[in-house]
N, CA, C and O atoms as a GROMACS GRO file, in nm:
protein
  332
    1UNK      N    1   5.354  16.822   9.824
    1UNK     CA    2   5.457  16.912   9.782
    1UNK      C    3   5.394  17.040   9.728
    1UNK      O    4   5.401  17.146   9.790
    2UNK      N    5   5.335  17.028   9.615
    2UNK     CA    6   5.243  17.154   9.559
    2UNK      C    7   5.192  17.204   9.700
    2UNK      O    8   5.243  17.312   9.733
    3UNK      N    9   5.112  17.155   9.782
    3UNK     CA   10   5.043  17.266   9.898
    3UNK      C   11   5.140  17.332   9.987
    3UNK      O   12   5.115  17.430  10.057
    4UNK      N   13   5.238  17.279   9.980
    4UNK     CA   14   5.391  17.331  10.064
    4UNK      C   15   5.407  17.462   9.996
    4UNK      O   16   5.394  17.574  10.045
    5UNK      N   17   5.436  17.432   9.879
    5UNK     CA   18   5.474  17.528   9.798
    5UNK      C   19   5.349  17.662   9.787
    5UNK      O   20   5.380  17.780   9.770
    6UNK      N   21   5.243  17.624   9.798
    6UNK     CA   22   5.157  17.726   9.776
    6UNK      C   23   5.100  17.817   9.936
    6UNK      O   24   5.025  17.911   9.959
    7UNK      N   25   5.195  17.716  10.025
    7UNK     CA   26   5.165  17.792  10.172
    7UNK      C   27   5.258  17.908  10.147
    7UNK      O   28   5.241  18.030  10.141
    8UNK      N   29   5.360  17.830  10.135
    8UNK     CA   30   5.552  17.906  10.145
    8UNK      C   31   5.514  18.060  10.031
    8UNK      O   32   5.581  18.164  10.037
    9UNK      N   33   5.411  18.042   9.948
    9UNK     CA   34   5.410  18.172   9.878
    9UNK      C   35   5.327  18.222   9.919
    9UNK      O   36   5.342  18.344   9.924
   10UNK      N   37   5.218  18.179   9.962
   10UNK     CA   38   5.120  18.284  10.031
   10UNK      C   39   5.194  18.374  10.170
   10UNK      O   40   5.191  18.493  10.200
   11UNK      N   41   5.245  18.278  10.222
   11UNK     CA   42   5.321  18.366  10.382
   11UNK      C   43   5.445  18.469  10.332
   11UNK      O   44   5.476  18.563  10.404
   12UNK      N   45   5.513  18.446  10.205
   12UNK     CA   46   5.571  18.531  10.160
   12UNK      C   47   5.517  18.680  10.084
   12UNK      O   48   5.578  18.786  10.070
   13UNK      N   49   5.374  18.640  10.040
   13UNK     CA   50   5.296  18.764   9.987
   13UNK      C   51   5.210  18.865  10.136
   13UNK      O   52   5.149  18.971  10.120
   14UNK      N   53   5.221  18.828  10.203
   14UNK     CA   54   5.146  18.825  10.328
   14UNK      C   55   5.267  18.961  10.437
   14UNK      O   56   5.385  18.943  10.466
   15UNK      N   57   5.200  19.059  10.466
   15UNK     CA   58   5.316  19.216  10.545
   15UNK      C   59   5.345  19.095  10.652
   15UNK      O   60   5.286  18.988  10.671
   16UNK      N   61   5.439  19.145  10.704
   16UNK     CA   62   5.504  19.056  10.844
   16UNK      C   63   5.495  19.120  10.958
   16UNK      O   64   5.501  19.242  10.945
   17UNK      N   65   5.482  19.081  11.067
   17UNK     CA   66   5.428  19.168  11.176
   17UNK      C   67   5.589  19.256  11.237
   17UNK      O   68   5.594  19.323  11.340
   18UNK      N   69   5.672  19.238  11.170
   18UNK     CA   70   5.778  19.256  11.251
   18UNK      C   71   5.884  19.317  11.116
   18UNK      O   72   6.006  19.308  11.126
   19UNK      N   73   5.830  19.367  11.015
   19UNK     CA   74   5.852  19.459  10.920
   19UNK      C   75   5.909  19.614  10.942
   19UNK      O   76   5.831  19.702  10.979
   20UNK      N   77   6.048  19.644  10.918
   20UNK     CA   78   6.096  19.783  10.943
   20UNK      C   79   6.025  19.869  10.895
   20UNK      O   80   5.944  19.828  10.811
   21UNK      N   81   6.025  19.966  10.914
   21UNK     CA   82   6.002  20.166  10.791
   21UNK      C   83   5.832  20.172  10.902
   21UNK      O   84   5.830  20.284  10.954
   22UNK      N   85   5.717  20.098  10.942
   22UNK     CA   86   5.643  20.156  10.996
   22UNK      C   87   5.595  20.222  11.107
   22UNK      O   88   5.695  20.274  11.158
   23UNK      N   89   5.527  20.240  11.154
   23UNK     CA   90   5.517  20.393  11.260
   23UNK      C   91   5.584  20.249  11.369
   23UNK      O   92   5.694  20.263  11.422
   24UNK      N   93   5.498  20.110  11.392
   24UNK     CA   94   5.562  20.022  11.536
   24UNK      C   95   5.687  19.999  11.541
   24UNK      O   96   5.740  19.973  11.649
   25UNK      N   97   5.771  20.005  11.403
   25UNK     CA   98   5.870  19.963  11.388
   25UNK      C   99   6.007  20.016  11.307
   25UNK      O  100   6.081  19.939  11.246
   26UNK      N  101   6.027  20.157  11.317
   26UNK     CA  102   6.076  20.293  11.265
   26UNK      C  103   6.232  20.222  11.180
   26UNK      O  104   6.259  20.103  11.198
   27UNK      N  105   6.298  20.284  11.116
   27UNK     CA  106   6.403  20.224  11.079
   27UNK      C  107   6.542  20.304  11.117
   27UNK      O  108   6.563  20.391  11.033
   28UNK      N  109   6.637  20.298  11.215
   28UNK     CA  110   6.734  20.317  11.227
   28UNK      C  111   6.795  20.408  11.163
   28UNK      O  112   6.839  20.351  11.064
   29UNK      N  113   6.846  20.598  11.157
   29UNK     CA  114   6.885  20.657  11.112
   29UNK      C  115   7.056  20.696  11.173
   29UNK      O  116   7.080  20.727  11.290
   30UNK      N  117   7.113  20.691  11.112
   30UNK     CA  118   7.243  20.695  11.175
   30UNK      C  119   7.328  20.816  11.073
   30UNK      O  120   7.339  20.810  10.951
   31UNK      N  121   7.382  20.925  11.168
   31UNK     CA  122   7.411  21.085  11.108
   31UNK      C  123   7.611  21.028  11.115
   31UNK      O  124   7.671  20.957  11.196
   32UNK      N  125   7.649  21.086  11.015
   32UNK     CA  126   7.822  21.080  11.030
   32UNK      C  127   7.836  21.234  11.010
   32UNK      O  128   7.737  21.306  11.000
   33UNK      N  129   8.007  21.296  11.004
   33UNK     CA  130   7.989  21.404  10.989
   33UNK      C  131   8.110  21.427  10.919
   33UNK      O  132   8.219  21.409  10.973
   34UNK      N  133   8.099  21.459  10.821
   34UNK     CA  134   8.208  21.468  10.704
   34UNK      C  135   8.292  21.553  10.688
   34UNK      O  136   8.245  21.665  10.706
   35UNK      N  137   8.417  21.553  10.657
   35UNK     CA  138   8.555  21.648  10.705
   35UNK      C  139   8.639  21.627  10.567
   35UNK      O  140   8.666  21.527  10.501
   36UNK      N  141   8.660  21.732  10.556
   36UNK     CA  142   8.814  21.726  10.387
   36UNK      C  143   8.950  21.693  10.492
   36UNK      O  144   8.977  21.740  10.603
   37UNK      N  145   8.999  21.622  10.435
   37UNK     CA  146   9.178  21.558  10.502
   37UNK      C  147   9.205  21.573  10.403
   37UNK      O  148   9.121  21.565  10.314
   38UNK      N  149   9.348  21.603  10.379
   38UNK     CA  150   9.442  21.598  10.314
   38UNK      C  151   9.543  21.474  10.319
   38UNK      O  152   9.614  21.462  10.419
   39UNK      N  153   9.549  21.408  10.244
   39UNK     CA  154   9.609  21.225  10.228
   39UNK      C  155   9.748  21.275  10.156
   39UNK      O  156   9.742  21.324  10.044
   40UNK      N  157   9.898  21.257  10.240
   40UNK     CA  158  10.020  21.241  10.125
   40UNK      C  159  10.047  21.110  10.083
   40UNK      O  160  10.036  21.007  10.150
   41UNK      N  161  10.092  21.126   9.938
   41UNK     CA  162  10.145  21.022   9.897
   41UNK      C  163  10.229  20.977   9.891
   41UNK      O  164  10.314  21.048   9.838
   42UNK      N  165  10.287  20.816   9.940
   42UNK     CA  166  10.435  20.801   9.894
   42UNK      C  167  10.427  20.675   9.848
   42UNK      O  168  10.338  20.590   9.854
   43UNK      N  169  10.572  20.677   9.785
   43UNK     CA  170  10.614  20.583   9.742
   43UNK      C  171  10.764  20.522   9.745
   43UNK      O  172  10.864  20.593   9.756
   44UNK      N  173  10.768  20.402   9.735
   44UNK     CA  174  10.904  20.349   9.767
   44UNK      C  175  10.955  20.273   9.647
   44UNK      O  176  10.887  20.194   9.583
   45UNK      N  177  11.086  20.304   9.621
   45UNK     CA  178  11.079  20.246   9.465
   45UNK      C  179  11.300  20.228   9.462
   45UNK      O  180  11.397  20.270   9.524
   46UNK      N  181  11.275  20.162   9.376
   46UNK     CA  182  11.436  20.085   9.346
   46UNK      C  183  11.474  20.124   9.258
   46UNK      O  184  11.390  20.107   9.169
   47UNK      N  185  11.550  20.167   9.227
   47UNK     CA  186  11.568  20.199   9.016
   47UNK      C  187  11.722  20.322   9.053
   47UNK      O  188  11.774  20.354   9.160
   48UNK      N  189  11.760  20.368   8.884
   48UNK     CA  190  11.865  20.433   8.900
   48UNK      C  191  11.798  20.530   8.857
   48UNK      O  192  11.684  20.521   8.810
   49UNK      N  193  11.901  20.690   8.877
   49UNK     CA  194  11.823  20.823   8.810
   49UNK      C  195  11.919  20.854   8.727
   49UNK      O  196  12.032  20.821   8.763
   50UNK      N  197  11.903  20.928   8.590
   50UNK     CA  198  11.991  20.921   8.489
   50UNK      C  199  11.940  21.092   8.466
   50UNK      O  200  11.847  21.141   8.530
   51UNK      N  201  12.018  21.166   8.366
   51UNK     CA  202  12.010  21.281   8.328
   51UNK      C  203  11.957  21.244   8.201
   51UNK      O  204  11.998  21.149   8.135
   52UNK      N  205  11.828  21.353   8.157
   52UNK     CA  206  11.782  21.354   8.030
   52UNK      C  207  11.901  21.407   7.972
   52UNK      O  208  11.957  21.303   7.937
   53UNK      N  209  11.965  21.487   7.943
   53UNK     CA  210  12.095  21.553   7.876
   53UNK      C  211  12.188  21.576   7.961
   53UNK      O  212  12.155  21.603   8.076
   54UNK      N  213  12.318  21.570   7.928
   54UNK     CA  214  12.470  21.566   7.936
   54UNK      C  215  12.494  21.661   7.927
   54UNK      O  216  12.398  21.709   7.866
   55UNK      N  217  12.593  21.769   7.955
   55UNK     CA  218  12.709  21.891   7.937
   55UNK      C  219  12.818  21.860   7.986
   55UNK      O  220  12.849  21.803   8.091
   56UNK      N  221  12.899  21.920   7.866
   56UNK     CA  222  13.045  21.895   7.883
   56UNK      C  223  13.102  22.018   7.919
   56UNK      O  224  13.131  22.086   7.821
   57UNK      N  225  13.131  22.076   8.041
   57UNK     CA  226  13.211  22.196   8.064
   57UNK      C  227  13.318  22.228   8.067
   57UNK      O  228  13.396  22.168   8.141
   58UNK      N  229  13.358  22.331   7.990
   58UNK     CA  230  13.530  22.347   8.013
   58UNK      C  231  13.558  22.494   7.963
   58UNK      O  232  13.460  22.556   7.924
   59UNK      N  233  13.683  22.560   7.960
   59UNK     CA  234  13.690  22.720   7.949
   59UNK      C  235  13.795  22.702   7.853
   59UNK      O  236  13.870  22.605   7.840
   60UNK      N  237  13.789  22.837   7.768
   60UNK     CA  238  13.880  22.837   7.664
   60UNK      C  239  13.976  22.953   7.728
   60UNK      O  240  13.931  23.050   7.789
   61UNK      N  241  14.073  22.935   7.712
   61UNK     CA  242  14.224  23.045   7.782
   61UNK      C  243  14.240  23.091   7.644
   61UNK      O  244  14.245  23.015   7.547
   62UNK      N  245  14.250  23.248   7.639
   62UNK     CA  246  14.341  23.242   7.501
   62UNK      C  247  14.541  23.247   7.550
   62UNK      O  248  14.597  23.253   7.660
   63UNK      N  249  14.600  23.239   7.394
   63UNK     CA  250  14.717  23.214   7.466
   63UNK      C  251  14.811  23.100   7.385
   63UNK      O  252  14.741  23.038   7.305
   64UNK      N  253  14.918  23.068   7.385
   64UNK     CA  254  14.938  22.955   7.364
   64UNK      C  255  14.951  22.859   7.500
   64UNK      O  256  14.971  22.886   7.618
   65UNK      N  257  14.924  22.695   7.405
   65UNK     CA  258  14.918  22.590   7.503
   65UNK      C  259  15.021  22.568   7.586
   65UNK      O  260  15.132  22.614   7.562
   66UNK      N  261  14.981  22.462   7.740
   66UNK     CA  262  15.118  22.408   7.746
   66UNK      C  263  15.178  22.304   7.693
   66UNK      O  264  15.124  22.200   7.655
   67UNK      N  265  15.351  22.345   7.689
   67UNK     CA  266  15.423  22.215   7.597
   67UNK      C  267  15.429  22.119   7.700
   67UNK      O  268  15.437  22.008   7.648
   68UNK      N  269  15.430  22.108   7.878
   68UNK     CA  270  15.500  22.016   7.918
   68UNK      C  271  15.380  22.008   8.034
   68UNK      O  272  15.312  22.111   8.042
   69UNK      N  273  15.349  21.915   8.110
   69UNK     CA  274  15.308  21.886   8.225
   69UNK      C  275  15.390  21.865   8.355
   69UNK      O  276  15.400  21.750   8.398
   70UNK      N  277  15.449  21.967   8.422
   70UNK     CA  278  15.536  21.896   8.501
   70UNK      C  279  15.503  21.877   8.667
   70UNK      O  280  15.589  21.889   8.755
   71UNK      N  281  15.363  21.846   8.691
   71UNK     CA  282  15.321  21.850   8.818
   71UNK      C  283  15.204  21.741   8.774
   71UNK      O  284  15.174  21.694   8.664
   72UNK      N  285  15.153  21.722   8.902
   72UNK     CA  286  15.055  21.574   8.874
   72UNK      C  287  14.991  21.573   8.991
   72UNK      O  288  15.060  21.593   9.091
   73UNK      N  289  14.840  21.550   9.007
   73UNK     CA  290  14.776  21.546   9.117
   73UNK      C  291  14.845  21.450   9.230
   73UNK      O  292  14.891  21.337   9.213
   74UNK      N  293  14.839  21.528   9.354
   74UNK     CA  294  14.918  21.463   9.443
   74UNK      C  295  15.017  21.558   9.494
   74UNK      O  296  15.029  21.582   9.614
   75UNK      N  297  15.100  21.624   9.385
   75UNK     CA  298  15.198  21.686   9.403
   75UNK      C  299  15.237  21.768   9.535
   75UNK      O  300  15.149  21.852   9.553
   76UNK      N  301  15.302  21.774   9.600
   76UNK     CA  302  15.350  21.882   9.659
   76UNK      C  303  15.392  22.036   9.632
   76UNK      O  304  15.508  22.047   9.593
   77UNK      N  305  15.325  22.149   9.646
   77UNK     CA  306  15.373  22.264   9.542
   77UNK      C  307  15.370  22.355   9.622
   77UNK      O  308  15.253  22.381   9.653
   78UNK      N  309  15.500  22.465   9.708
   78UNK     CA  310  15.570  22.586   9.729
   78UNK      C  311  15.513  22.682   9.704
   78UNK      O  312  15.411  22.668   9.636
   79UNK      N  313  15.543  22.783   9.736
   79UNK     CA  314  15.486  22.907   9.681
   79UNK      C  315  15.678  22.940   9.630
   79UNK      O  316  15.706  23.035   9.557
   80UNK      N  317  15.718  22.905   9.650
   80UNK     CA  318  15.885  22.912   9.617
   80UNK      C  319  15.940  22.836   9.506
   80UNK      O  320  16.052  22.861   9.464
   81UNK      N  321  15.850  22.722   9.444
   81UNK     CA  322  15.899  22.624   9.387
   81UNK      C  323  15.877  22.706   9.208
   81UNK      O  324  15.780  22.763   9.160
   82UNK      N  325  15.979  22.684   9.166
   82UNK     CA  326  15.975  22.716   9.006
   82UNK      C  327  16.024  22.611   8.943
   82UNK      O  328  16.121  22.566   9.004
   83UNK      N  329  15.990  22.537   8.823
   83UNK     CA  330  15.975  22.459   8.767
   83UNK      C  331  15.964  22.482   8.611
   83UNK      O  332  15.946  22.386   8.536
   0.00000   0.00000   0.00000
């Protein structure tokens, strides 16, 4: 066992005949060629959208109010009709 062991490290300390980087055995250079792209992003998503703040709109008439309502969405209305 010991002489096993002391072959197995000698053949491991030992250049290999078949070793890359030297003049017999050069090492493979391979050129790419590099380009800027522009990547969009998306995303897909579930949820509700809410308003950071609320407004309540409405106009002030001067004047007095009205006393009566006498028409109602829906209505039918004339250019003849007085009420």
């Amino acid at each position: 066992m010991l002489a096993l062991s002391g072959l197995l490290y000698a053949c491991a300390k030992s250049p290999s005949a078949n070793v890359r980087g030297d003049a017999a055995h050069p090492t493979p250079v391979h050129f790419y060629t590099v380009a800027e792209e522009t990547a969009k992003r998306r995303v897909q998503a579930v949820g509700s959208l809410f308003a950071l703040e609320e407004s309540i709109l409405s106009s002030q008439v001067e004047g007095p109010g009205s006393s009566q309502v006498l028409l109602t969405w829906g209505d039918t209305v004339k250019e003849e009709d007085k009420r």
